[in-house]
C-alpha positions in Angstrom: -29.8 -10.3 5.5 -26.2 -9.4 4.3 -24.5 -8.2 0.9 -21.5 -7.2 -0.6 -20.7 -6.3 -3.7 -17.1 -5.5 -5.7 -13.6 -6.4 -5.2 -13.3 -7.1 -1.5 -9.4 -7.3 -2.0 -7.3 -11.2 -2.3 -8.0 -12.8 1.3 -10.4 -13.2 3.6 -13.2 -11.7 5.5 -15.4 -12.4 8.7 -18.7 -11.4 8.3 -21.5 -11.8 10.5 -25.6 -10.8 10.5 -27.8 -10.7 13.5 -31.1 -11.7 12.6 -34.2 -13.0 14.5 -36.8 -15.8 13.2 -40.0 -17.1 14.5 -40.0 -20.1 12.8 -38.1 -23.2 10.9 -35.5 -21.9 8.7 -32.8 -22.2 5.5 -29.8 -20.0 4.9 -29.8 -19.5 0.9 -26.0 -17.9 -0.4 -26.0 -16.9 -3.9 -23.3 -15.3 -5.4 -23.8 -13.6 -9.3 -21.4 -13.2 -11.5 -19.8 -9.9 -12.3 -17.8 -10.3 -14.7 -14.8 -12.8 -16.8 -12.2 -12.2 -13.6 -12.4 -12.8 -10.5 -14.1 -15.6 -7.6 -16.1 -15.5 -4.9 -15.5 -18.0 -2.4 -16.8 -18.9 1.4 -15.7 -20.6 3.9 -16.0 -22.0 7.3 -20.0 -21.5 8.4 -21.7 -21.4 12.1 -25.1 -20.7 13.5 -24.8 -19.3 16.9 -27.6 -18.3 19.7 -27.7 -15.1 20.9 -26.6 -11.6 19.4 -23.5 -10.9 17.4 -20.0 -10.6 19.0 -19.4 -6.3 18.1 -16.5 -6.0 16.0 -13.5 -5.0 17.8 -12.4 -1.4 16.2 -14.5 -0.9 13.7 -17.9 0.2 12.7 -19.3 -0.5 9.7 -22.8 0.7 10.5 -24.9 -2.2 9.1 -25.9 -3.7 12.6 -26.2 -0.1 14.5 -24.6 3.2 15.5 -22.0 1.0 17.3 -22.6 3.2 20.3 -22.1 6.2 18.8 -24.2 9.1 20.0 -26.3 12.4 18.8 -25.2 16.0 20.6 -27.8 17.7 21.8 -26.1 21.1 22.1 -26.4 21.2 18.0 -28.8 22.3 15.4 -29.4 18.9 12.8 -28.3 15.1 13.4 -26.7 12.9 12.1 -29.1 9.3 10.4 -28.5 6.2 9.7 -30.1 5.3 6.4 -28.8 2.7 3.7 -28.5 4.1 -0.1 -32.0 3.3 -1.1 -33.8 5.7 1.0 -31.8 8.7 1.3 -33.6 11.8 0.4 -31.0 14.3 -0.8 -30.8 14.7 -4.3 -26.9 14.0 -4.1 -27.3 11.1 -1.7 -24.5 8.3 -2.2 -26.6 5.5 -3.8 -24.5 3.0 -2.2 -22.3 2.5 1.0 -18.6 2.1 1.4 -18.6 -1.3 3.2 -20.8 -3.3 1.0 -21.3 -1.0 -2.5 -24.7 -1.7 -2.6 -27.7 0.1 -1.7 -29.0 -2.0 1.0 -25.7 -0.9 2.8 -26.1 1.2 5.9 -23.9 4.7 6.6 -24.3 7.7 8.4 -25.6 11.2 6.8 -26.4 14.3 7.5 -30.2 15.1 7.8 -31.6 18.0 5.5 -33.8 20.6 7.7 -37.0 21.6 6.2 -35.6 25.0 6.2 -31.5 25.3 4.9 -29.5 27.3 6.8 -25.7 27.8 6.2 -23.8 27.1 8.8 -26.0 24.6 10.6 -24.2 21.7 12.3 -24.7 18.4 13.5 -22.2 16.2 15.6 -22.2 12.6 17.4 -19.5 11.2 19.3 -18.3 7.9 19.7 -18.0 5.5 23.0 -15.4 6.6 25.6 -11.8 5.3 24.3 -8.3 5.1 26.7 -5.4 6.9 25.8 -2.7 4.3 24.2 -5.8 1.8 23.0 -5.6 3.1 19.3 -2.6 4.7 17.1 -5.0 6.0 14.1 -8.0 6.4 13.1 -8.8 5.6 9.6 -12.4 6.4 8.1 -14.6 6.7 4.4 -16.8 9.9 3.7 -18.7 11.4 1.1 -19.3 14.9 0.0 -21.4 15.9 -3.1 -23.4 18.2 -4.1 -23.1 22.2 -5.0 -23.0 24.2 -1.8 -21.3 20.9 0.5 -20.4 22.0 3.5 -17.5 21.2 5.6 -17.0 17.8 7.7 -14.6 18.2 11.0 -13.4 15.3 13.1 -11.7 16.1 16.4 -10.5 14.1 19.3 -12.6 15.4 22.6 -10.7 14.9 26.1 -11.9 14.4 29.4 -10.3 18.0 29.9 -12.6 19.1 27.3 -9.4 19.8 25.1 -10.4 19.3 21.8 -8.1 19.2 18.7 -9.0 19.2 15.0 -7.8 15.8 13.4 -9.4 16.0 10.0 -11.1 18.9 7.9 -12.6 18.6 4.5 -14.8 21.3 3.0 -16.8 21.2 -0.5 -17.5 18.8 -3.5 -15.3 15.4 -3.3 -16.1 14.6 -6.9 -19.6 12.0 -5.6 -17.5 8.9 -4.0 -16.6 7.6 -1.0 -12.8 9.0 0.2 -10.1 7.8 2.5 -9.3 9.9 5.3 -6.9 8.7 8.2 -4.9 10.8 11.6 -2.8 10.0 13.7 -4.4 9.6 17.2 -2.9 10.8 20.8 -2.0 8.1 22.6 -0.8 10.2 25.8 -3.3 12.0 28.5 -6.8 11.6 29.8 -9.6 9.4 28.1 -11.1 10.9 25.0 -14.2 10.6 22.2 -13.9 11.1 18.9 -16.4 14.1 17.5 -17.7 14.3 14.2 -19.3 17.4 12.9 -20.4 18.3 9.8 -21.9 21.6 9.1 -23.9 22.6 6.0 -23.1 24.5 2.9 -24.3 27.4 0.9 -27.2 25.3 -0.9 -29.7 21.9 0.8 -28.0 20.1 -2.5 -25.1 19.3 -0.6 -24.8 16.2 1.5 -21.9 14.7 3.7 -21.7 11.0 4.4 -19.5 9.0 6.8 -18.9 5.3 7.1 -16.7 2.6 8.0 -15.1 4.1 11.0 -11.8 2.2 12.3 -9.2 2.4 15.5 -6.0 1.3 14.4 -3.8 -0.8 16.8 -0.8 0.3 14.2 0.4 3.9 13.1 -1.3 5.4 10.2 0.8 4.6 6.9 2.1 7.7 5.6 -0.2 10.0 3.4 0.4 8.9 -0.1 2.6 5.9 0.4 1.3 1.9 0.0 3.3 -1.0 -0.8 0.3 -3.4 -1.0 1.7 -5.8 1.3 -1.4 -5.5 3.5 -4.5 -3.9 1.5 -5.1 -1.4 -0.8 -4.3 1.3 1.5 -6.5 4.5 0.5 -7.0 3.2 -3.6 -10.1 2.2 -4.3 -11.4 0.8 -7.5 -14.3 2.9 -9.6 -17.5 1.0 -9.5 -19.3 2.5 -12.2 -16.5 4.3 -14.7 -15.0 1.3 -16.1 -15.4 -2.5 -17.2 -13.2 -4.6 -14.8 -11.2 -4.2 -11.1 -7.7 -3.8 -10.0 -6.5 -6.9 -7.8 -4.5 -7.5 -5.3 -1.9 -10.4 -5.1 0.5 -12.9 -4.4 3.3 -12.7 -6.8 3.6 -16.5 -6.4 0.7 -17.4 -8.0 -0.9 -16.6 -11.6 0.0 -16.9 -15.4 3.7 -16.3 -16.8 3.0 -13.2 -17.5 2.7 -11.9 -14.2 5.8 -10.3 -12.2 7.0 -13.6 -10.4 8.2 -11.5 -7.3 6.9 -8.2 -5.9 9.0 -4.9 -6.1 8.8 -4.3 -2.2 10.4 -7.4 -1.3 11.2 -8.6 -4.4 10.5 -12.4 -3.6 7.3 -14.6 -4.7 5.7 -13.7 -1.3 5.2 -9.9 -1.6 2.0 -8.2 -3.1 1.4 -6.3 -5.9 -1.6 -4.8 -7.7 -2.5 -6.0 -11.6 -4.4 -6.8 -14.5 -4.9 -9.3 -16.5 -4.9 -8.9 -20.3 -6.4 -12.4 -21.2 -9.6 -11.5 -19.6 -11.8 -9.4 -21.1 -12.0 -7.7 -24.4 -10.0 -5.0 -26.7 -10.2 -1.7 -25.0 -11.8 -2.6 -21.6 -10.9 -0.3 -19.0 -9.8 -1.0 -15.4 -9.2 2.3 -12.9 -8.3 2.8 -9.1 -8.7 6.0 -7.5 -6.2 7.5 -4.6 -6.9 9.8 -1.7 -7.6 13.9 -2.3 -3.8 15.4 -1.0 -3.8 18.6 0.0 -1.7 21.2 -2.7 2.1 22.6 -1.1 3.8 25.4 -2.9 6.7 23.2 -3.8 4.5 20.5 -5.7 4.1 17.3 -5.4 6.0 14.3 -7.1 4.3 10.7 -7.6 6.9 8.0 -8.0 6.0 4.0 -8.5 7.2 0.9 -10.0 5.2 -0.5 -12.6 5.8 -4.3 -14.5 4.2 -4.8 -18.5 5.0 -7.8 -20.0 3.4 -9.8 -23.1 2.7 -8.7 -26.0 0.6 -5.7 -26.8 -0.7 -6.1 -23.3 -2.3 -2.5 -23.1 -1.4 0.7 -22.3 -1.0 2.1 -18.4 -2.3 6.2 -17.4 -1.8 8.3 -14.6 -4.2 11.2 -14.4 -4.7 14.2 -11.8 -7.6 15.6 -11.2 -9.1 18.5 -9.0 -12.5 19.5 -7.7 -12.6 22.6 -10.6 -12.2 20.2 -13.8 -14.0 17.4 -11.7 -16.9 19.8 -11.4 -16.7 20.9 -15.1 -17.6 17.3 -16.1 -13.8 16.0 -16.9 -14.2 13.2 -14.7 -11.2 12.2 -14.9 -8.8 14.7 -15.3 -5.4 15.6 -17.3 -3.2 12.3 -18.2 0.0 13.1 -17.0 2.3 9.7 -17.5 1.9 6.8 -20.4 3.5 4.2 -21.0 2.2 1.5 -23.6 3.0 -2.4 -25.2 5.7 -4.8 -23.9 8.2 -3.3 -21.5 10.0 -6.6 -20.4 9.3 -8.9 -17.6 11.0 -6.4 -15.1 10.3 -3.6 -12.7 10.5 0.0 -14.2 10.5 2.8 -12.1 8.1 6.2 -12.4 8.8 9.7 -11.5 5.9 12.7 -12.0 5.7 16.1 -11.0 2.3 17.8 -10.9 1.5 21.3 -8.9 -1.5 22.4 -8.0 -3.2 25.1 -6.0 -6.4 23.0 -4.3 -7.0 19.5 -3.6 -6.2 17.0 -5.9 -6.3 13.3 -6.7 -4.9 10.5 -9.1 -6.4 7.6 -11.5 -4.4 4.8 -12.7 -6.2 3.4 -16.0 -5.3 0.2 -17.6 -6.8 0.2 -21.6 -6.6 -3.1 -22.5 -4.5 -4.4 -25.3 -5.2 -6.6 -28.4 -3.4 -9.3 -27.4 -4.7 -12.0 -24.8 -1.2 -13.0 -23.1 -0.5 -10.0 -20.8 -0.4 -8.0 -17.7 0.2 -5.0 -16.0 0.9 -4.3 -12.2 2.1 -1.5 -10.1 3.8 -1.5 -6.5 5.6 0.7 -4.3 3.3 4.2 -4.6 4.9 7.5 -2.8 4.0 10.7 -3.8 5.0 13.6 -1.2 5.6 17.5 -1.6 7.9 18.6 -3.5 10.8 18.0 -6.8 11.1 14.7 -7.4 15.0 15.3 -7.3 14.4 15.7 -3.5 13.5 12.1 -2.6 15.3 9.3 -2.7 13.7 6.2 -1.8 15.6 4.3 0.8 17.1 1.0 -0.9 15.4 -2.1 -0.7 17.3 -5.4 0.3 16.2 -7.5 -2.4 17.4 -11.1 -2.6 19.7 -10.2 -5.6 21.5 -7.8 -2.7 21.6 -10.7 -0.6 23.4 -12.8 -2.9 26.1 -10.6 -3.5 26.9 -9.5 -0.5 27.3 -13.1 0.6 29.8 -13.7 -2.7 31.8 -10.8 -1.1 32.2 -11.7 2.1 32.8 -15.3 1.0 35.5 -13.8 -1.1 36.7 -11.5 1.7 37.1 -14.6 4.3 38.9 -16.4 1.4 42.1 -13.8 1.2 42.1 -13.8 4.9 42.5 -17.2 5.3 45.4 -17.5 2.3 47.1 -14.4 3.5 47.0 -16.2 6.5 48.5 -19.4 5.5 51.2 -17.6 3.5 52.6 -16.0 6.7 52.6 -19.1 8.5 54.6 -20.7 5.8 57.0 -17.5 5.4 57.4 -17.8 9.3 57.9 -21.8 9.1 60.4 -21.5 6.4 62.7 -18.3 7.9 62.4 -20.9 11.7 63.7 -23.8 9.3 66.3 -21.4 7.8 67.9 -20.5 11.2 68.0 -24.4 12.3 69.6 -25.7 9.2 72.3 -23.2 9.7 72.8 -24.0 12.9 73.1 -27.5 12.0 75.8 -26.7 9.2 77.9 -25.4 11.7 78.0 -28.5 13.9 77.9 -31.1 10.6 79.6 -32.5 7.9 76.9 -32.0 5.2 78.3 -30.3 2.0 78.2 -26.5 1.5 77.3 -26.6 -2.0 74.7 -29.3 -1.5 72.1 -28.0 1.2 72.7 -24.0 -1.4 70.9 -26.0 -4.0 68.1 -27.1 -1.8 67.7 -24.1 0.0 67.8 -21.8 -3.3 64.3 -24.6 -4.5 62.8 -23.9 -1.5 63.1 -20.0 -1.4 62.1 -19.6 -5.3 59.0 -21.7 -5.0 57.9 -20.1 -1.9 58.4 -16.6 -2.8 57.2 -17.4 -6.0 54.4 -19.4 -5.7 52.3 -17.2 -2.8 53.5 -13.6 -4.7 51.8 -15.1 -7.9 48.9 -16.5 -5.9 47.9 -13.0 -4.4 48.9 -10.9 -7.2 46.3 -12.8 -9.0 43.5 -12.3 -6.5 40.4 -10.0 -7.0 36.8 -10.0 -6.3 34.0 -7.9 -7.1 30.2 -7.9 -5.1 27.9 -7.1 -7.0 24.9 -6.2 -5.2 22.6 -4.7 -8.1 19.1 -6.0 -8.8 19.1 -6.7 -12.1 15.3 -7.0 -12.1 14.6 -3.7 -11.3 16.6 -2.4 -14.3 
């Protein structure tokens, strides 16, 4: 009656199944074991009468359509089948929400007759303007001959512009795609259309289908502090997952604080070198980007501490060596072994002419004490000498900047109490020789305590601020 499967991220999840029973009942949860890392954990149970409660924004498909609807104005549809009993030869074999094949998702139906250039498109509920900021949503393309998939956003006006286009083989998994949404005239729909390719081996899939209170993050760009924006983890490539968490918590080894907000609250991605065995791999997948004449550089922070903990890749990859059975592509940054428990920082360059994508791969080391995390992804077009990340205020920042203005405060005030002892003693100056004039006090006797009290003022405040300096320093030192 419900499933999931994978590395559902570090926190926690509603989930809820409609189902209807004639008779007296148990619910049974079992949960198998995947692997050495990892838990699976539940929490906080109810029975309810009557029908689920629809999710609000999202669609994950395994209840319904979710309201969505079939055009009729079109030549194929679009069905909703779960990855056991898709026909297509190049069928996922498993959704995106649960990565299993009892998963529901959307596909395009094959027509007993293929004929390029076919199309089929459903549209979603009515929406107002302003209700969403983006729209996030997974999709699959395989196949020789895919097609293209189009997603537009259909107003009342019957204006409708093109939010997202992808067209060809997406190397067989599910992919990321997010836009931002208009959130200014008339009511609106959101159409998706896919239309077939050259060959019937192609298929497009479509799942998990999101409105987004927020703005979309920026293409490229994830700080972990939320999810794992658009990385996902292989399912079939490799031995163990990526996780996500709390720098707070874990073995020694681990960074202690985050690079984002560099305290024990922030998030990070990691492994673990004490689970598993020698050479186990571990790999997470980004978004496809779209190639710019000026390139593209991938920068991130990265943290490998204990010894021989493993080694850390980056690859690219692109639909041509993707489709020429290098899975996963050209390694393009290394770094191995103990590199000190701090955060280092990564710069990349790569060009390409058509879509590409990245894998981080972790190779576990010898050693069982060890791990590896990363944090603070961007990659945008063009040099890397043409970015510079804005500066983080880390607590180390915070700390010094305090010392200075401490500092700062503490010349004020002593300037300040040496002019009001230079003003004092001048005011005592003028009245004492006032008094001289109208006394009989000795000449030579009040010289000698006047020349005590001018030395040791002069001398003791010159000497006092010739003397001070201060220095704030506001650099992290564990980001060296």
């Amino acid at each position: 009656m419900w499933q999931r499967q994978g590395s559902q991220g570090n926190e926690w999840h509603m989930a809820q199944s409609h189902v209807q029973l004639t008779e007296v009942h148990q619910i049974l949860i079992e949960a198998s074991v995947g692997g050495l890392s990892g838990h699976i954990a539940v929490d906080d149970l109810s029975v309810t009468k009557g029908a689920c409660a629809p999710t609000e924004g999202i669609c994950d498909f395994e209840e319904g359509d979710c309201g969505w609807i079939q055009q009729t104005d079109d030549d194929l549809d679009w069905i909703r089948v779960s990855g056991n009993n898709v026909q297509s030869k190049s069928r996922p074999g498993f959704d995106h929400t649960t990565n299993t094949t009892n998963g529901y998702f959307f596909y395009v139906e094959s027509a007993p007759t293929h004929v390029q250039g076919h199309t089929a498109r459903m549209t979603s509920p009515l929406l107002q303007t302003g209700d969403a900021k983006c729209l996030q949503l997974w999709y699959y393309m395989e196949g020789q001959g895919t097609g293209t998939l189009n997603v537009y956003q259909q107003f009342s006006d019957k204006d409708r512009p093109l939010l997202v286009t992808q067209s060809g083989e997406q190397g067989g998994l599910w992919r990321f795609a997010q836009t931002p949404l208009t959130v200014s005239g008339s009511n609106y729909r959101i159409v998706v259309e896919g239309i077939t390719g050259q060959t019937e081996q192609g298929v497009i899939a479509l799942d998990d289908v999101q409105f987004s209170d927020y703005p979309c993050t920026a293409s490229g760009q994830c700080d972990f502090e939320v999810n794992f924006c658009s990385w996902m983890n292989l399912l079939e490539e490799d031995d163990a997952d990526w996780l996500r968490a709390q720098a707070g918590t874990g073995n020694h080894t681990r960074p202690s604080v985050d690079h984002t907000t560099n305290t024990s609250t922030g998030y990070y991605l990691y492994m673990d070198s004490s689970v598993g065995t020698w050479g186990d791999t571990a790999m997470i997948l980004s978004e496809i980007f779209t190639p710019d004449s000026r390139g593209h550089c991938f920068t991130f922070w990265y943290h490998m501490y204990g010894y021989n903990v493993g080694t850390l890749k980056l690859y690219k990859n692109n639909r041509t060596a993707h489709n020429s059975g290098n899975k996963f592509g050209q390694i393009v940054w290394e770094e191995s072994g103990d590199q000190g428990d701090v955060w280092r920082k990564a710069n990349v360059y790569v060009a390409y002419r058509e879509p590409f994508w990245f894998i981080f791969e972790f190779l576990k080391g010898e050693a069982p004490k060890g791990s590896i995390a990363i944090d603070d992804i961007h990659i945008f077009p063009g040099p890397c000498d043409s970015y510079t990340t804005p500066p983080t205020p880390h607590h180390h920042d915070t700390v010094g900047i305090g010392v200075g203005v401490g500092v700062t405060l503490f010349v004020i005030f002593t300037v300040g109490a040496v002019l009001f002892v230079l003003n004092k003693k001048t005011k005592r100056e003028s009245t004492l020789e006032d008094d001289i004039l109208d006394s009989n006090f000795s000449y030579r006797h009040f010289d000698c305590n006047m020349t005590g009290l001018t030395s040791t003022g002069e001398d003791g405040n010159s000497s006092d601020l010739g003397n001070i300096s201060f220095s704030a320093d506001g650099n992290d030192t564990s980001l060296a």
